[in-house]
C-alpha positions in Angstrom: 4.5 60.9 7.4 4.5 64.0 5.2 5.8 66.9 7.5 3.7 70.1 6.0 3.5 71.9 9.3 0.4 73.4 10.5 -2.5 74.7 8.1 -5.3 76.9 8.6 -8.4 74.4 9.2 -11.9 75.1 9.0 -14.9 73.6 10.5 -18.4 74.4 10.3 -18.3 76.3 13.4 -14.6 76.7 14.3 -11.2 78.3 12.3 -8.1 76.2 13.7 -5.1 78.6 12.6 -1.6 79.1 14.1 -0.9 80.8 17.4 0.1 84.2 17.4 1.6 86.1 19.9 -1.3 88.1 20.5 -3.5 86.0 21.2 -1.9 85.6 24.7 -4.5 87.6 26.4 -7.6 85.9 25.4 -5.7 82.6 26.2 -5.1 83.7 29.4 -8.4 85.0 30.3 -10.6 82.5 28.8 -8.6 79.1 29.8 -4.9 79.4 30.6 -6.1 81.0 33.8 -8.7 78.6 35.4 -8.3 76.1 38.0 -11.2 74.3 36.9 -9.6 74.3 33.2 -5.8 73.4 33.9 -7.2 70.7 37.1 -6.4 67.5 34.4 -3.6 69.3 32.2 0.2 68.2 33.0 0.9 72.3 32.9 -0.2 74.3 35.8 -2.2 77.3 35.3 -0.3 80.0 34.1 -0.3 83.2 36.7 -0.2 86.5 34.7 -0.8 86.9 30.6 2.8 87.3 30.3 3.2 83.4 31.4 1.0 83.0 28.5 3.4 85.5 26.0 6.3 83.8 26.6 4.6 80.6 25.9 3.5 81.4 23.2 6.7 83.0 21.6 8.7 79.5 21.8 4.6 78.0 19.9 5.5 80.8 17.2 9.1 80.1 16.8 8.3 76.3 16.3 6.3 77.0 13.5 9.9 77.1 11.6 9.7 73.3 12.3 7.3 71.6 9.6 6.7 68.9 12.4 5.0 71.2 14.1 1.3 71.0 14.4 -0.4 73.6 16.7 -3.5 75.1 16.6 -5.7 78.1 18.3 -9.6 77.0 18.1 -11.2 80.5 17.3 -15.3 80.3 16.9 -16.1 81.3 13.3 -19.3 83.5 14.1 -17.3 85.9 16.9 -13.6 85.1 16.7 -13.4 84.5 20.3 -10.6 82.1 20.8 -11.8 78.9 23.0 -8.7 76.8 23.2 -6.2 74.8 21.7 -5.7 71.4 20.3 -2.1 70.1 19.1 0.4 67.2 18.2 1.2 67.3 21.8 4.7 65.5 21.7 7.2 65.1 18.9 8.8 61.7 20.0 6.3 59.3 18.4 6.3 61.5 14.7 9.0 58.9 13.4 6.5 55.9 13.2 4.0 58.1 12.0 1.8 58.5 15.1 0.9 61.5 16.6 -0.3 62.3 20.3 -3.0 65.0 20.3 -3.7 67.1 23.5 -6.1 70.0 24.0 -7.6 72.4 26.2 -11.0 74.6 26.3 -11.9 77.5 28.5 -15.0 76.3 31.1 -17.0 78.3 28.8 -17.1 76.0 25.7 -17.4 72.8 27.4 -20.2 70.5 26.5 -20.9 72.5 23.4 -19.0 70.0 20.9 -16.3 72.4 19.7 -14.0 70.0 20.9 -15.1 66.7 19.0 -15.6 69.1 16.0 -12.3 70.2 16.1 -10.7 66.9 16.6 -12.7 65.4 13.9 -10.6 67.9 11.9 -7.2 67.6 13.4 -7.6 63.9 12.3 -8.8 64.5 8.9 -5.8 66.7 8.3 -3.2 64.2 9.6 -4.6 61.1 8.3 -5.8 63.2 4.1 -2.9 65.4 4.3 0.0 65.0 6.5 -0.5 60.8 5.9 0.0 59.9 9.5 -0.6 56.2 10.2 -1.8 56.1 13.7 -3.3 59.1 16.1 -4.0 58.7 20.3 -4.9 60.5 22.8 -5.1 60.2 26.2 -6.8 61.5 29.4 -7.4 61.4 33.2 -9.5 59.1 34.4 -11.2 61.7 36.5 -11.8 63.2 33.8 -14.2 61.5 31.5 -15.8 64.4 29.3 -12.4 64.4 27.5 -13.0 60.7 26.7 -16.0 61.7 25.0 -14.6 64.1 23.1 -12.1 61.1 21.6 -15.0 58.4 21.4 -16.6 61.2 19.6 -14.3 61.8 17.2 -13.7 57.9 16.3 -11.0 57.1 18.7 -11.5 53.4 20.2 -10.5 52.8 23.6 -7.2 51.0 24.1 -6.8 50.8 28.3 -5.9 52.1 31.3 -2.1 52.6 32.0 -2.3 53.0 35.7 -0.6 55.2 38.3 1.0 57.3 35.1 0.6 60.6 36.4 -0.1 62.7 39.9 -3.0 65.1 40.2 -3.1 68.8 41.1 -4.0 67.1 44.6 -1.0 65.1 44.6 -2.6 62.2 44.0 -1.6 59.4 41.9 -4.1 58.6 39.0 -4.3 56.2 35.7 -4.4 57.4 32.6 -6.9 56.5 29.7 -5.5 55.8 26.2 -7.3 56.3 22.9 -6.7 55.8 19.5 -7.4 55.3 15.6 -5.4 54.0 12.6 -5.5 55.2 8.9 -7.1 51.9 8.3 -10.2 52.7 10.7 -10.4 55.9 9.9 -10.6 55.4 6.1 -13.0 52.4 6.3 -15.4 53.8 8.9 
């Protein structure tokens, strides 16, 4: 894999750029904030916008790192920022594979800015960085993110159960997704 840290993508609808410190605020009010929002995410909801600052200062700092691949998802139109989508862990880069996570305020759901910015996130690693293989995976409560990976091309690999415990404290399977440069070239 070709590590040329994160660039500036465009969508029809959506700008995927780097984080920026400033952009804290909007993060916290529009997603970083919400119950509903942070109920499936393996980070609890953050409780003031400095939460999100600080955050957000070791994301910019990373950026030093050309194995870093973070984006904001801003809406082209307004340049209200709606979430963010990222290579979500480093440990699987050296076999070329890449684990995506991402997050969307309430507001955006069920609109298809995620699968439209997935859709681009994989174009970029497979056309540009030259990853080999690209999962994702979600809570089996909660399915809309599965949609947003069948969406984008992702086939469904299984269920690896009991891997994580809810907001609730209860234990819960996971759901994995993925694609390969060969599927996603030959599609």
């Amino acid at each position: 894999m070709k590590h040329i840290g994160t660039k500036e993508l465009e969508t029809n609808r959506l700008i995927l750029r780097r984080i920026k410190i400033e952009d804290a605020e909007a993060a916290y009010k529009n997603w970083c904030s919400h119950d509903i929002v942070c109920k499936y995410t393996l980070w609890d909801k953050h409780n003031s916008v400095e939460e999100t600052k600080e955050l957000y200062k070791i994301w910019v700092k990373d950026y030093e790192n050309l194995d870093t691949y973070r984006w904001i998802v801003e809406l082209k139109d307004t340049h209200e920022l709606i979430g963010t989508i990222d290579v979500a862990s480093k440990k699987y880069l050296r076999f070329d594979t890449c684990e995506i996570g991402y997050c969307y305020g309430e507001a955006y759901w069920n609109k298809g800015y995620g699968t439209e910015a997935l859709k681009a996130v994989i174009k970029f690693l497979f056309e540009e960085a030259e990853a080999e293989v690209i999962f994702a995976e979600h809570s089996i409560l909660n399915p809309g993110s599965g949609k947003v990976m069948q969406k984008s091309g992702m086939k469904y690999e299984g269920i690896q159960r009991g891997r994580i415990i809810d907001k609730d404290g209860i234990r819960n399977d996971i759901v994995s997704y993925s694609i390969t440069k060969e599927e996603y070239f030959n599609k």
